[in-house]
Each structure stands twice: as C-alpha cells, then as structure tokens.
C-alpha positions as CSV (number, residue, x, y, z in Angstrom):
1,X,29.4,4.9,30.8
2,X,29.9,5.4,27.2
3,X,33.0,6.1,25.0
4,X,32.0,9.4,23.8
5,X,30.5,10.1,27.5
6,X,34.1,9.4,28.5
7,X,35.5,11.5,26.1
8,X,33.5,14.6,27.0
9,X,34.3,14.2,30.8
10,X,38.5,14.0,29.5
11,X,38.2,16.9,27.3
12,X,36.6,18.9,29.9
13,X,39.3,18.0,32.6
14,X,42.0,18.6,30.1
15,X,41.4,21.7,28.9
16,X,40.9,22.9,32.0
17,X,43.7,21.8,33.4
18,X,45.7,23.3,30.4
19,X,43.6,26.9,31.0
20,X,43.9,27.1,34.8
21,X,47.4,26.0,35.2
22,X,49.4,23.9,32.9
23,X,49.5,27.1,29.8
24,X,51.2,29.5,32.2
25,X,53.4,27.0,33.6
26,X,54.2,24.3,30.9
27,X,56.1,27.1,28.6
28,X,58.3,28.0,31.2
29,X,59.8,25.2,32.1
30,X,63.4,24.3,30.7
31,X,62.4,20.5,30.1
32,X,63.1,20.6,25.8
33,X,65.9,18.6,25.8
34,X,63.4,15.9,26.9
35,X,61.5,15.7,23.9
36,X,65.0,13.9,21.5
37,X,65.6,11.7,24.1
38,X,61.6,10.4,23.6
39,X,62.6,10.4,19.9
40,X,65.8,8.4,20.4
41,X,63.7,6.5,23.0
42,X,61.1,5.2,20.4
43,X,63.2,4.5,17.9
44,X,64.6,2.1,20.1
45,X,61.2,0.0,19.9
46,X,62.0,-3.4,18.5
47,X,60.1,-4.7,15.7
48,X,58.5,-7.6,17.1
49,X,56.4,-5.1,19.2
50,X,53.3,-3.4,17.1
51,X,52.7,-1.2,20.3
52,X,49.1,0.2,18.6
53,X,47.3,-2.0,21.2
54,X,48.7,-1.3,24.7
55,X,47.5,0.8,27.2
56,X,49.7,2.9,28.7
57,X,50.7,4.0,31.8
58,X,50.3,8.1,32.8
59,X,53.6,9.6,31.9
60,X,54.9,6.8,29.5
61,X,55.8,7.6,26.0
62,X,53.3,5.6,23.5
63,X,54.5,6.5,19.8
64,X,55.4,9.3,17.5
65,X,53.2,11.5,16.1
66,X,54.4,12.5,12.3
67,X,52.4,15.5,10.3
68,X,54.8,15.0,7.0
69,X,53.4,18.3,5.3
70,X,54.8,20.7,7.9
71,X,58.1,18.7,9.1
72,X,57.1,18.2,12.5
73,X,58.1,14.5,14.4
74,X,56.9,14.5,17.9
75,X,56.6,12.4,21.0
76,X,53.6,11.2,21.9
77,X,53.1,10.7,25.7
78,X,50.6,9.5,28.1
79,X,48.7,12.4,30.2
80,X,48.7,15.9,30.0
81,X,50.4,17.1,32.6
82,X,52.8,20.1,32.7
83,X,55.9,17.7,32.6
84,X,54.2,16.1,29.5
85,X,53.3,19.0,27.4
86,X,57.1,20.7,28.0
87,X,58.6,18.4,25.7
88,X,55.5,16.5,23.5
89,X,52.3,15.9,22.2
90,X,49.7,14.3,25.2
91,X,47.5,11.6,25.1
92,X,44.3,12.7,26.7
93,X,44.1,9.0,29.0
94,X,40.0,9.2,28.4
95,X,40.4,8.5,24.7
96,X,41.5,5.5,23.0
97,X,45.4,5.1,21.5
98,X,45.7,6.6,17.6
99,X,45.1,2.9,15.3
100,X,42.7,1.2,17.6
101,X,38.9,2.0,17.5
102,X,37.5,5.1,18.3
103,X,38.5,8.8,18.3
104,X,41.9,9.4,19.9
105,X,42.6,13.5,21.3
106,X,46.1,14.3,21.3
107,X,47.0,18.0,22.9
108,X,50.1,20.2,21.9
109,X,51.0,23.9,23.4
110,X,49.4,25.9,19.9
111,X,53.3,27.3,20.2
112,X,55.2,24.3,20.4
113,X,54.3,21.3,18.0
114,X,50.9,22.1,17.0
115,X,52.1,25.7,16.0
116,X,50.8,25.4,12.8
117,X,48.2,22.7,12.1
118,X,45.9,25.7,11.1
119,X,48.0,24.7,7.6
120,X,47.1,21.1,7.7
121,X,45.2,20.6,4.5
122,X,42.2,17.9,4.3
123,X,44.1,14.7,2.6
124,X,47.0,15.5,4.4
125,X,48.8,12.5,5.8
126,X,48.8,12.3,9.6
127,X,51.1,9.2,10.7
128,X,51.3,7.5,14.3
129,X,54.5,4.7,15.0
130,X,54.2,2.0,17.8
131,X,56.8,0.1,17.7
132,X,57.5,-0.8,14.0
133,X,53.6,-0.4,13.3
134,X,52.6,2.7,11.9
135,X,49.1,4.3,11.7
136,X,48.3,6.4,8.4
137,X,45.3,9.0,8.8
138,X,43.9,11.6,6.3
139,X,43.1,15.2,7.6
140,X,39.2,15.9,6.9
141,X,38.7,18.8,8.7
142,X,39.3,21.2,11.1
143,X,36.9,23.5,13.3
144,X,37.4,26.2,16.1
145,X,35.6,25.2,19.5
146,X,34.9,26.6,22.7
147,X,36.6,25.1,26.0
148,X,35.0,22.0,27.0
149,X,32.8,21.2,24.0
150,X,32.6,17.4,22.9
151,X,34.7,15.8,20.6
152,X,33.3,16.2,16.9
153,X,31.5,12.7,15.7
154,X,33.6,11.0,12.6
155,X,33.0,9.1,10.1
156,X,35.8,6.4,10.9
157,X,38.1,5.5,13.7
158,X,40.9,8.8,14.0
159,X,42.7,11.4,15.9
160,X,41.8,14.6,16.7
161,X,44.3,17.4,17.3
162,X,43.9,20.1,20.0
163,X,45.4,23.2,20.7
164,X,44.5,26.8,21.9
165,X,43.3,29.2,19.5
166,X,44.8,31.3,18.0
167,X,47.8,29.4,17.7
168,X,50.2,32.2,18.6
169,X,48.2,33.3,21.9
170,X,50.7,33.1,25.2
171,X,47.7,33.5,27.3
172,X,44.8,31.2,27.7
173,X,42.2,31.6,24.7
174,X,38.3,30.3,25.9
175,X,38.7,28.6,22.3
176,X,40.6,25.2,20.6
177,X,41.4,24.5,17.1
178,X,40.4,20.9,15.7
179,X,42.0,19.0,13.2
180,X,40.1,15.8,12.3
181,X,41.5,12.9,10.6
182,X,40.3,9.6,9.8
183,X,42.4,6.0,9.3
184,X,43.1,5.2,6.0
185,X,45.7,2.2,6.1
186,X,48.4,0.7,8.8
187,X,51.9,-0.7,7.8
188,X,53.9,-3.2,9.9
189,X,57.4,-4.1,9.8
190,X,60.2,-2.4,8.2
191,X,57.8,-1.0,5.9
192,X,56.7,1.0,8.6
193,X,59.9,2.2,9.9
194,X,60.6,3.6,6.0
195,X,57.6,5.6,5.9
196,X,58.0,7.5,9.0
197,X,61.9,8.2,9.1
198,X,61.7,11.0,6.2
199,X,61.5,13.8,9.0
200,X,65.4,13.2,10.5
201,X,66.0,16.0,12.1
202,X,66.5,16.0,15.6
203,X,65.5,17.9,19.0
204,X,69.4,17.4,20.6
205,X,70.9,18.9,17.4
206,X,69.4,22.4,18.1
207,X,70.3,24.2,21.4
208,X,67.9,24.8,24.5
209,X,68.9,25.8,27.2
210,X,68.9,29.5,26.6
211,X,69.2,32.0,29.7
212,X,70.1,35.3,30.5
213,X,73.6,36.1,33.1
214,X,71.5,37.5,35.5
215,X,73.4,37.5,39.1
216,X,72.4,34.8,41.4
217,X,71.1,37.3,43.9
218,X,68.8,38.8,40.8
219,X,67.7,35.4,39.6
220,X,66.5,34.4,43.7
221,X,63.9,37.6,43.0
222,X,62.1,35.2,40.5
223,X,62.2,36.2,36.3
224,X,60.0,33.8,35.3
225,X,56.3,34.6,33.9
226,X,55.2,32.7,37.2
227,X,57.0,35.4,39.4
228,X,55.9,38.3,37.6
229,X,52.5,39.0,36.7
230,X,52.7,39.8,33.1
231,X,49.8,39.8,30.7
232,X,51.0,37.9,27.6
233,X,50.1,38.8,23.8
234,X,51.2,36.6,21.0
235,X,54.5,35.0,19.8
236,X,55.6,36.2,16.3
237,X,58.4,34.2,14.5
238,X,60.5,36.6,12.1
239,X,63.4,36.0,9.8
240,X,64.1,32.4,8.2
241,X,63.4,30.1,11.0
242,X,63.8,26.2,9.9
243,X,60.2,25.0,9.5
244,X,60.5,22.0,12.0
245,X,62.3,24.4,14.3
246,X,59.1,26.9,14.8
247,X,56.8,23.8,15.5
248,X,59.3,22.7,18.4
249,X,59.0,23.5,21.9
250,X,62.7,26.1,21.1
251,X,61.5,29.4,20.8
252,X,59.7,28.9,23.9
253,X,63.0,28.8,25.8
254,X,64.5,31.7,23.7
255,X,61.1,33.3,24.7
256,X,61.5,32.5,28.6
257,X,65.1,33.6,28.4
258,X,63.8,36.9,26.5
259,X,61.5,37.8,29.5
260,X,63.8,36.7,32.1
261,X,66.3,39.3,30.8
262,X,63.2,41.9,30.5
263,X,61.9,41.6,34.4
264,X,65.7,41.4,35.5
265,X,65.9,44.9,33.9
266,X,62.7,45.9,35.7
267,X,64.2,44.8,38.7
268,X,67.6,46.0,38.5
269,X,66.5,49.9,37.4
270,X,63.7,49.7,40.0
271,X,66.6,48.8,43.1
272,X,69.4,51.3,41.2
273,X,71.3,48.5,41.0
274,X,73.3,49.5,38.3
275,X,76.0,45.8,38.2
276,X,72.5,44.3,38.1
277,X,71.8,46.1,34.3
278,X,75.0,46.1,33.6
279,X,75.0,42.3,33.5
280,X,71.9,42.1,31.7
281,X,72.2,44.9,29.4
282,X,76.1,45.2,29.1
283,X,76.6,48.8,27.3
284,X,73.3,50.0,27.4
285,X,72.3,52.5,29.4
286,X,69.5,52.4,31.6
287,X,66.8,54.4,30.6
288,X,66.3,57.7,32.6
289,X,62.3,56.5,33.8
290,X,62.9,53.3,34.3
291,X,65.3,53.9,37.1
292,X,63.8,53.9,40.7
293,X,60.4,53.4,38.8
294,X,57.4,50.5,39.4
295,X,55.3,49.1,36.9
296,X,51.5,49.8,38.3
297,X,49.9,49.6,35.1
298,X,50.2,47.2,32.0
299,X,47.9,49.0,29.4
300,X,48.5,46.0,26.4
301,X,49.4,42.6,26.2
302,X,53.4,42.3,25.9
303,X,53.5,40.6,22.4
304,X,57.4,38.8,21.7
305,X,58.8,38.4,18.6
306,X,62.0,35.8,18.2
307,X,64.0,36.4,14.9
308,X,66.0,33.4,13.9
309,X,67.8,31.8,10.8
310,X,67.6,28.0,10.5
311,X,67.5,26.7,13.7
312,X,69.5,30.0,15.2
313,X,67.6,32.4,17.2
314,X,69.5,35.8,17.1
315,X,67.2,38.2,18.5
316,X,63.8,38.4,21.2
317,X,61.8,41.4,20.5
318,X,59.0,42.7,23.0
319,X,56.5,45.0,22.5
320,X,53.9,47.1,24.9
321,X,52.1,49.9,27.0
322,X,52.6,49.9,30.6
323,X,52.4,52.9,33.3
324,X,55.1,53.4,35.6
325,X,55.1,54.8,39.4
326,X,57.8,56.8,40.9
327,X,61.0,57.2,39.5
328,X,62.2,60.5,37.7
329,X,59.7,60.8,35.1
330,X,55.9,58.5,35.9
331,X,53.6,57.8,33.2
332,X,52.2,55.7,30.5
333,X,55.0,54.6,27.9
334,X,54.9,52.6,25.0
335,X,58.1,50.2,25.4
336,X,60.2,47.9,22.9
337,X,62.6,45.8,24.2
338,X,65.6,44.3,21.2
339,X,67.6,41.9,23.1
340,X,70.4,39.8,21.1
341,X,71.3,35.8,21.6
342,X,74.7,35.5,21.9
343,X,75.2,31.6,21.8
344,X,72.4,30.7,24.8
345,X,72.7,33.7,26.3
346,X,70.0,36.3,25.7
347,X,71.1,40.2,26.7
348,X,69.2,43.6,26.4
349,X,70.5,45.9,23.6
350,X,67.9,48.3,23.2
351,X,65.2,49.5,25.4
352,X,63.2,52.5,24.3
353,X,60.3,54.0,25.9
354,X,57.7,56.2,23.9
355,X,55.9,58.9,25.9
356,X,52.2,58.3,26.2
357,X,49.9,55.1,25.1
358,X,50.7,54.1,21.6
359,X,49.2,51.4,18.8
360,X,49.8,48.2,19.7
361,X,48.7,45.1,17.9
C-alpha cells in the first residue's frame, strides 16, 4: 500500500472519528492541566536524543509543536483520541513524524490550539522539537476541504495542520481548514533549544479547573453538553484575552463551566427548586417563565461568548431562541444568559428572556 494511500485511509478515520464523537466529547472534558505537564515533560528530553526519527507509541507525547507568529507552544501527541485532543495537538499515526520524509497531519480542536491558524501567513515559521532537534517549516498555503478529502500533494517533505472550519464552530462543520508548510532547515543541539524557548509561557500558570457550585444532587442530573442535548453555535472571545491564552484549550473549560451553570438553571426552575438557583444564580431571581417550564424547542444555535483580560476570564455570555412548554407563560423567547467568574467559579447574573423569536447570529 502506498504512503499517500495510507494517508487518505488515516484522514478519513480521523476526521470521522473527531465528527462522530471525539468534537462533542473532547471539549468537555476537564483534562487542561495535562497539556503543561507534556510541556514540562518534553523539556525534560536530554540532548543526546534527536527524537525526529522514532516512532511512537499511541498516546505517547513525540515533540512540541511551535507557530512563533501567534504565540502558541503545544504538545504534540501520538493518536487522536478524545484524551489526546483535550490537552494537545494529535499525530494522525498514518502519517509520518514532522522532520522525517513525507507529509506529516497534525489535528487540533479549531478552538483550542489551532484557534487561529486562519492568520498563519505563507513564510511563516512553523517549528517542531524532538528532543534537542528542532524542525523549521515555512507556511505555503492554506485551503478549506471537505471531510475526508486527501491530503494536498507538496512540493517538499512538511506538516499539514487540520482543524474544523470555521475555527469558532462548537458543532461539527462537514469542512477542515489546511495549513501547508514545507521543511526549510533542522537545528541540533543547544542551538535548537534557543530557537524554540521564545514562547515561555506556561499552561500550569493560568487556571483550569473552572466549575459552577451546583449541589451534588443537581450535578448527578448531568450539566454537561453530553447530558443535554444542546445545539451549539460559535465561541466568541471578547475583551483583551492574552493571545497564547485564546489558542489554549482554557476557554473551553470556562465554556463548559458556563453551560453547566446554564442547564443547572434549566433544571433547577424546571423542578421549583429554588436552593437549587439560588446556588447557581445567588441574587438573581428566577425568571417568571422559566419556572415549572421545559425546553421543547431550540429555534438557534446557542452561540457563547467568554470575556477575559490577560489570561482572566471574567464573564460567559450565551445567546439564543428556544420554545418553552408549560410553566406560567409557554412560548418562543429569545434568551441571554451573563454569568460572572468569580476565581473558578462561574455563577448566573443575568438571565433575560425576550418574547417571541428574535435575530440571532
């Protein structure tokens, strides 16, 4: 069988793998923390071992992955699995290891690390460590492809990046973004280590494990995306968020906090339980047709912005139309949800329904 046979057979496994299961799952998962100690991991890596030409085991961190021009240092990892793409870039196992012959595909969540390769400009250094041996590419193109296509031919031996498109979609998109680069040099040594240690920041230094104080009894009702069947909209990033901080797998967890605090409040005005809200909402009363109500219809994709300064998320933000059963007052409402992170907890402030079906975009 041949090497670009191979690849086409991974790809199409992969990405639908990632469609079918691994995109509503992976962003759940409270795994982030994961990702530093694969930083700290590799940098660990003695010198004498170059690393670019071993093959790796499913699961087993290979190198870092460096895109200087947009601040992002990630963990490279063997496989694709759920547990991989929680906390870093995957290694589709079908291709060949970035600075050995051949095309190498490595996959990212389009909102975690590859948030923004859209931005990646051709020329633009991409950089792969093994060890104390670093890989330099340059970015020559990028294209948008359907699920399952075959990797583009290129002119030298390379990565291509993958992710969903568009980039900000929480729900499976039938199309990837490419970014193609080709190998223009490789440094050994300590040479090596100097070139790829300008991005220092690090995973551990920012917080993740964000939550909402739901009761235990509330929590055992499952408010998580899995639980509740939620069609998803995009992921918006407002205020002055650190650059490297949007293109890391955080906001995802404020995110997941954010809608755990959102079905919670479902759940709590749809039983009256009012210590329920009050937990979750503390202050703010619960709206007169939420309470006793059902959602039976969701009329637009729930789109979430997270608001953040630096590296300090302060507020989740969720938009859309849904239809509510029973209850005081049943209809279609156009809802926004303002919810405020206090430290890693994330509680309700505001929650305003809009009779009727408003714009939504």
């Amino acid at each position: 069988m041949s090497r670009r046979v191979r690849v086409v057979i991974g790809l199409v496994l992969v990405w639908g793998a990632l469609g079918v299961v691994g995109y509503r799952l992976g962003w759940t998962v409270h795994q982030r923390h994961g990702a530093d100690a694969l930083l700290r991991k590799a940098a660990s890596v003695p010198c004498r071992d170059t690393g670019l030409d071993t093959q790796a085991r499913d699961g087993e961190l290979t190198g870092v992955l460096t895109l200087p021009t947009l601040d992002v240092r990630a963990p490279v990892v063997q496989g694709t699995s759920d547990a991989v793409l929680d906390v870093a870039v995957g290694h589709a196992p079908s291709t060949p290891l970035p600075g050995t012959p051949g095309t190498a595909v490595l996959l990212a969540h389009d909102v975690s690390y590859f948030a923004d390769i859209d931005q990646l400009a051709p020329g633009d250094e991409v950089r792969y460590r093994a060890g104390c041996t670093t890989a330099v590419f340059r970015v020559t193109g990028h294209r948008v492809v359907a699920a399952g296509s075959a990797v583009p031919s290129q002119p030298g031996d390379g990565p291509v990046l993958d992710t969903c498109w568009p980039t900000n979609a929480l729900w499976y998109t039938p199309d990837r973004y490419l970014v193609e680069a080709v190998q223009s040099s490789v440094v050994h040594g300590s040479g090596a280590n100097a070139s790829t240690t300008s991005v220092s920041r690090s995973v551990a230094s920012w917080p993740t494990d964000y939550t909402t104080p739901a009761p235990p009894a509330l929590v055992a009702q499952g408010l998580t995306l899995v639980a509740n069947e939620e069609p998803m909209g995009t992921l918006q990033l407002g205020g002055t968020p650190a650059r490297a901080w949007t293109q890391s797998p955080v906001p995802l967890d404020v995110e997941a906090a954010g809608l755990a605090a959102y079905f919670g409040g479902l759940k709590a005005a749809a039983e009256h339980h009012l210590a329920w809200w009050q937990a979750l909402a503390p202050g703010v009363p619960e709206p007169p047709a939420l309470s006793g109500a059902t959602v039976t219809g969701h009329d637009a994709p729930l789109d979430v912005t997270v608001d953040a300064t630096g590296t300090t998320p302060s507020a989740v933000v969720l938009d859309t139309t849904l239809t509510l059963s029973g209850g005081t007052a049943p209809g279609t409402y156009h809802e926004q949800v303002t919810e405020a992170v206090h430290g890693l907890d994330v509680v309700v402030t505001h929650w305003v329904f809009t009779q009727g079906e408003a714009d939504h975009g």
